[in-house]
C-alpha positions in Angstrom: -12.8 -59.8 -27.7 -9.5 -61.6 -27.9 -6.4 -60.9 -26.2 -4.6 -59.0 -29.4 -7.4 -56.6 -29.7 -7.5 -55.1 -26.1 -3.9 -55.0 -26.6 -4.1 -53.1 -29.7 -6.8 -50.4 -27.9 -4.6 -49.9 -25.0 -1.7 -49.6 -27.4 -3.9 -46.6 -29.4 -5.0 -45.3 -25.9 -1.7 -45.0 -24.8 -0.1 -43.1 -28.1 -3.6 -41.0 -27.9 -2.7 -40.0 -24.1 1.0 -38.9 -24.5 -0.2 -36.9 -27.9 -2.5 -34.9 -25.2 0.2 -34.4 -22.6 1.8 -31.5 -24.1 -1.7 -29.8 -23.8 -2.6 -30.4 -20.3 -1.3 -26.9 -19.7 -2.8 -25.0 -21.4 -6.3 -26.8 -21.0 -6.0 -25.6 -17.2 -4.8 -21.9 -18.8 -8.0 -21.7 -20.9 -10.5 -21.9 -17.6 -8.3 -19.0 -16.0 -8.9 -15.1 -16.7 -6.9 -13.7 -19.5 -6.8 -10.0 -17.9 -6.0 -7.4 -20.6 -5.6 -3.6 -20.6 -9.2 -1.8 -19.9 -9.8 0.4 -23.0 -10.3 4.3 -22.2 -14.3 3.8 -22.4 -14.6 1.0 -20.1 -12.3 3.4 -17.5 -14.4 6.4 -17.9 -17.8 4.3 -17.4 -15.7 2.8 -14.4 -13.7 6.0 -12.8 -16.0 8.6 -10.9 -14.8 12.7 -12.3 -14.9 13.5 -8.4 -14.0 10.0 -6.4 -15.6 9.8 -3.0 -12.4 10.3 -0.4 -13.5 10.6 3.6 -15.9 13.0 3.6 -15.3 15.2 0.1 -15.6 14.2 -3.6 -12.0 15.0 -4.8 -11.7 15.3 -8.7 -9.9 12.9 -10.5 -7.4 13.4 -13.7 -9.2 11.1 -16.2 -6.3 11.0 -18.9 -4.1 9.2 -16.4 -6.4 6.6 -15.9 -5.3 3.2 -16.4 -6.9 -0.4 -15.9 -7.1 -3.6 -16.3 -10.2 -6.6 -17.3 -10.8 -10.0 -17.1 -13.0 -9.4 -20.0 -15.9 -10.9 -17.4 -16.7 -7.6 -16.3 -14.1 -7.6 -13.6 -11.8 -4.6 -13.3 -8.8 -2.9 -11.3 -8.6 0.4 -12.5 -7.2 3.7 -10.8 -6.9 7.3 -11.2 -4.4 10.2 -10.0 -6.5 12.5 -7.4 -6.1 16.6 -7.7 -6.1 16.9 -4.5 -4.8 20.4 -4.1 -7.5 22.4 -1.8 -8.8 19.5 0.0 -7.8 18.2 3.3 -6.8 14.8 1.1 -3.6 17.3 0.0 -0.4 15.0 0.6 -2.1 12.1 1.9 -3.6 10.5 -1.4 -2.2 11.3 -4.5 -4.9 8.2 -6.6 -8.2 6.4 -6.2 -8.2 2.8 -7.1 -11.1 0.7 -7.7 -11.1 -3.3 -7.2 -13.4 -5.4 -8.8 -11.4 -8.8 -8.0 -9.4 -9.7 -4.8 -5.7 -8.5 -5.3 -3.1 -8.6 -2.9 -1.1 -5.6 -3.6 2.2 -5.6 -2.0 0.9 -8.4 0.8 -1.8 -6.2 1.6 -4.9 -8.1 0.5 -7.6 -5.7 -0.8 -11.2 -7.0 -1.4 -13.6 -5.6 -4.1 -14.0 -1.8 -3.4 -12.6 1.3 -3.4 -9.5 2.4 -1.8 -6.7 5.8 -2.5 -3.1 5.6 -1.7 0.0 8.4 -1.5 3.2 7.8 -1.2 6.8 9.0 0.0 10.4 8.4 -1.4 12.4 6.5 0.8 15.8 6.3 -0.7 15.5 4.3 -3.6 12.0 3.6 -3.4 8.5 4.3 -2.7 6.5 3.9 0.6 3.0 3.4 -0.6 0.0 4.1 2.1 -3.3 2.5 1.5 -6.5 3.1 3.1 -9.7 2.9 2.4 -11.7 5.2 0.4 -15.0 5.9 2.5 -13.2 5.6 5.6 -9.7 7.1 5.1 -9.1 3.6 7.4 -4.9 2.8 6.7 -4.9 -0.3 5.8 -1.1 -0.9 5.3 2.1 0.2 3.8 3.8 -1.4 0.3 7.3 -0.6 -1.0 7.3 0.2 -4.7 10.5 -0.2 -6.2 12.6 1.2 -9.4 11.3 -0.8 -12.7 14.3 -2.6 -14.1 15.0 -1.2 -17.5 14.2 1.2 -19.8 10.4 2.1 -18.7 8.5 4.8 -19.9 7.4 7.5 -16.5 3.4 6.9 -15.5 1.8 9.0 -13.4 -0.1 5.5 -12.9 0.0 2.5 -15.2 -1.9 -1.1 -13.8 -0.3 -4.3 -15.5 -1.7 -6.9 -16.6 -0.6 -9.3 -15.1 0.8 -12.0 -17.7 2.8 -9.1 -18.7 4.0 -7.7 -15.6 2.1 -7.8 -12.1 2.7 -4.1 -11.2 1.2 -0.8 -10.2 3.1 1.4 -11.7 3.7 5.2 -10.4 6.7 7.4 -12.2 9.3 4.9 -12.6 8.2 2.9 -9.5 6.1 -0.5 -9.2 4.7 -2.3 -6.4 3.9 -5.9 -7.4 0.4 -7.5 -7.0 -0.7 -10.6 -6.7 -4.5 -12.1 -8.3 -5.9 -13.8 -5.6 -8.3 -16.7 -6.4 -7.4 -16.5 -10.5 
């Protein structure tokens, strides 16, 4: 080959190579999980009617069930707990299943099963989780007042390209993916 036609290829490599620049994002997007809101029949083949808390099954409140999925058969998905008549009364208030490491608050919570309650403190919420089997505390998270006009959940979970929250009343604690 002569000198003008590797020229002429590095030339068309070049223009080739700043066309795909602008796409180099989103190529490393498309590998990641797209998590999306969990339909109400992938939550009631997920959520237990009685969750296992400690030593009792306490029932659970299936309409305010809320979730999300990686679409890969990955969830995070919770439940409030009717907890009135069990020893559970004013310690949990929902039951949470994790199918995907999340870090909720900076509390880093491996696949399982896990219930938190909470109290007001002033303007926001102190959140308690512990383990679900055990009852094990695991750590406290401060949910705070959702900026905005926000519709009141008894529990909502964001997805989190929309907003990285767990959502109780008018309160969210942020969460992180980890590993995603």
């Amino acid at each position: 080959m002569n000198q003008i036609s590797i020229t002429r290829r590095h030339a068309i490599m070049a223009v080739c190579a700043a066309a795909l620049l602008p796409l180099a994002p989103t190529l490393g997007q498309a590998q990641k999980s797209t998590w999306r809101q969990a339909t109400d029949a992938e939550l009631a083949a997920l959520l237990p009617a009685r969750a296992p808390v400690e030593k009792e099954h306490i029932e659970t409140e299936m309409r305010t069930a809320s979730g999300i999925s990686d679409g890969k058969g990955h969830f995070i998905a919770g439940v409030v707990l009717i907890t009135a008549g069990y020893s559970a009364d004013g310690k949990y208030s929902h039951y949470l299943v994790v199918q995907a490491p999340i870090r909720v608050g900076g509390i880093l919570l491996a696949p399982g099963e896990y219930v938190f309650g909470w109290q007001r403190d002033g303007e926001s919420l102190s959140v308690h989780l512990h383990e679900a089997l055990t009852g094990k505390p695991l750590g406290l998270a401060q949910a705070h007042k959702i900026a905005g006009n926000t519709r009141v959940e008894s529990l909502r979970v964001w997805p989190p390209n929309e907003k990285p929250l767990i959502q109780i009343g008018r309160f969210g604690i942020p969460y992180e993916l980890e590993g995603d």
